[in-house]
C-alpha angles and dihedrals in degrees: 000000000000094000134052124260122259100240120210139262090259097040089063103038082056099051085048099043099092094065091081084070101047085047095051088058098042089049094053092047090044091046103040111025105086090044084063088048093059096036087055093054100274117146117229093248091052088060107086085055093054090051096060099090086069089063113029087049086061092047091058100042116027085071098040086045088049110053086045088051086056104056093032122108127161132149090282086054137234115313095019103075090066093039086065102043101049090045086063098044086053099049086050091054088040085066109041089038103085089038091060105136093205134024090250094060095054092045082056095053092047087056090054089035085058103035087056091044094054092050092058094036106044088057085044089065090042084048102062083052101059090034103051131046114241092257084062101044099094095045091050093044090047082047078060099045083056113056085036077065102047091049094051096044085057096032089046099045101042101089087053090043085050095059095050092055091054106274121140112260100186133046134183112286119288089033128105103231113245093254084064094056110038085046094054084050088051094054094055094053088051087044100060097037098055094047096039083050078058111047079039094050096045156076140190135222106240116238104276086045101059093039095058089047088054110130095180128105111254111259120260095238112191107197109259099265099217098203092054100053085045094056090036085046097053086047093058092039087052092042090051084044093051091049105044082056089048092058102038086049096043091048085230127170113297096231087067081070087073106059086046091054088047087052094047104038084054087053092055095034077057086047094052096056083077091060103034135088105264097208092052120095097264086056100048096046093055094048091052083052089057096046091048108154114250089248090061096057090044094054082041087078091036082053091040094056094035098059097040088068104048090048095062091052097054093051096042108032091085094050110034082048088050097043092036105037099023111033099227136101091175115108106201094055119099080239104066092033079056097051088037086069105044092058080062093050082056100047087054083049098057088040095051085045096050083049085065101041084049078068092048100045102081097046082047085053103048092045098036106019120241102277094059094045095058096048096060098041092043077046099057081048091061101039084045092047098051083041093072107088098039100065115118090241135347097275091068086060087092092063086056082051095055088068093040095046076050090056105034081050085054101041091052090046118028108046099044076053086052101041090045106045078064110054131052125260093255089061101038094104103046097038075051100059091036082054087058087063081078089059099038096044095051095054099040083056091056094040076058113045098021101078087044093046094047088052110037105028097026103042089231090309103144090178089069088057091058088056091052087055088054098054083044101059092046085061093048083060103053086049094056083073095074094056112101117239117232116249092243093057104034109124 
């Protein structure tokens, strides 16, 4: 056969299937870590720091994990393996997480939450590319985007369903309330069963299979011109220089160290490929790096844009609803715990939405393209996100999530459709986990610049932050329209 086979409904439902459970881990970590932080002493502008092991954990990873993933075959296959490790790892720092005695000890177990999560769900998204045929991408992306958003609407609603059931939802101060933590149990349990259904439920094409299946164009790949990347290499190490010394002389936020450590670590990552093996992994991720299709530094801006965004909003939703709604910046009161847990009512509620809109996105693609498609539903996010602070009371907060459920159903989808569709089978993993330095990027930039901003240009307003996600995500939108469409999906 020199095309791949259409798989079914339930072949696919079952390959994405054990994204309910990644998600379920990832929602409970969105929706309730910066509530432990500030339970376990952390200020509001210290958050976004905090925050940066999520991130930075992904930019290191997802490629490492990909191209592993690449050259890996056993007799569970070829993305599964990871799938099934990192879904362990997770479950064992969803546990310990809640029950974490200082705040350094949780921003450590983010760092190993996050760090697990990314090695299941970077291969996942691989995974949809050497599985399905281009005509079917979109479908089998959108199959992830909903059961992303089935996990979430359960993950993100379970402390404020515990409550209801009985279960303590405050605790003296420096302690996590019991919803928190059963909830978080809960979560690992979910987490290991969806992905071991699966790895249990699936198979993968070997190697010679799935490249003769490979209905991308092969990549244009220009050989790695060394003077150039050594040039290129001195100019970001003297930016990050620059910076570092900027920052330290300035007496600037500590948190600006970090984008000056990223520009200088990817100068002398240019400057090793001098020095290194070329034909060794570092090298030929670089060099793929280096050879990245057009269509993949287009979608980089859309992701950029995108992410910002949605970091923001996972770092300033629980504050801007408890100061705003609730009147109270004070954790240990009923009315921030309160608060604490509608936000996670709302995020069920995007996520639920965005279940729905997973339903509504292929149809969206083959009448509109994909292009179109994503700019007005990354457009309804930004308009839902700057709408937060302006409802007349916090019930009316689920019509801003509607928007917002439209846009995170489109970034999980649209823009992996778009990215496949353009490199070959034996470079899915690692373009994939390259592609992830667009959503880790993003949201080290804003680690970096949101606690500064909130406290220097919006005088401790989070809601303002919110706003400036908005806009952010509207942005993100117009972008999407220099991105080509690819010929399958072109309305």
């Amino acid at each position: 056969m020199s095309a791949k086979p259409r798989l079914s409904f339930w072949q696919i439902w079952n390959m994405c299937f054990g994204f309910l459970g990644i998600q379920f881990g990832f929602a409970l970590q969105n929706a309730n870590v910066s509530r432990i932080f500030q339970t376990l002493g952390a200020e509001m502008d210290s958050l976004p720091g905090l925050w940066v092991a999520a991130p930075l954990t992904g930019l290191i990873v997802q490629p490492i994990i990909g191209y592993l993933s690449d050259r890996t075959w056993t007799g569970l296959g070829r993305r599964r393996p990871y799938f099934l490790v990192g879904a362990v790892l997770s479950s064992i720092a969803l546990i310990f997480m809640p029950d974490s005695p200082t705040l350094w000890i949780a921003a450590g177990l983010l760092w190993v939450l996050d760090a697990s999560i990314n090695i299941s769900m970077e291969p996942f998204r691989a995974f949809v590319g050497d599985q399905l045929p281009v005509s079917q991408r979109a479908k089998g992306y959108a199959m992830q985007s909903f059961f992303i958003g089935v996990g979430s609407v359960i993950a993100s609603m379970l402390p404020w369903m515990l409550e209801k059931w009985g279960v303590a939802n405050t605790a003296e101060a420096g302690q996590v309330p019991d919803t928190v933590r059963y909830a978080f149990y809960a979560g690992a349990g979910v987490l290991l069963g969806a992905i071991v259904w699966t790895v249990l439920t699936t198979r993968e094409y070997p190697p010679e299979t799935l490249h003769a299946y490979d209905e991308a164009a092969p990549l244009d790949r220009p050989a790695l011109d060394r003077a150039r990347a050594t040039r290129f290499g001195f100019l970001w190490l003297g930016l990050g220089a620059l910076g570092l010394a900027l920052v330290a002389m300035q007496g600037l936020p500590r948190e600006l160290y970090l984008l000056g450590a990223l520009l200088a670590a990817y100068g002398l990552a240019l400057l090793a490929l001098n020095v290194v093996n070329p034909d060794n992994g570092f090298s030929q991720v670089m060099t793929d790096i280096y050879a990245m299709p057009t269509t993949m530094r287009r979608l980089a801006i859309v992701q950029f844009f995108s992410w910002f965004a949605l970091f923001a909003m996972w770092i300033y939703t629980t504050a801007t609803v408890t100061s705003v709604y609730y009147d109270t910046t004070d954790t240990t009161s009923a009315a921030y715990n309160t608060g604490a847990n509608w936000v996670g009512v709302l995020f069920a509620a995007y996520n639920g939405f965005a279940a729905l809109a997973a339903i509504a996105i292929p149809f969206m693609a083959h009448r509109l393209g994909l292009r179109k498609s994503h700019l007005i539903n990354v457009a309804l996010g930004g308009l839902g996100l700057a709408s937060v602070p302006f409802m007349p009371n916090e019930n009316w907060l689920v019509l801003s999530m509607v928007g917002v459920g439209f846009a995170w159903a489109s970034i999980l989808s649209l823009p992996y459709a778009l990215l496949s569709d353009s490199v070959p089978a034996q470079k899915m993993g690692v373009y994939m986990g390259i592609f992830n330095f667009f959503i880790v990027i993003p949201q080290l930039v804003a680690v970096a610049t949101l606690g500064y901003i909130l406290k220097h240009v919006f005088a401790d307003d989070p809601a303002k932050i919110l706003i400036m996600g908005g806009i952010s995500m509207l942005v993100a939108g117009l972008c999407v329209l220099r991105v080509p469409e690819p010929a399958a999906h072109a309305a």
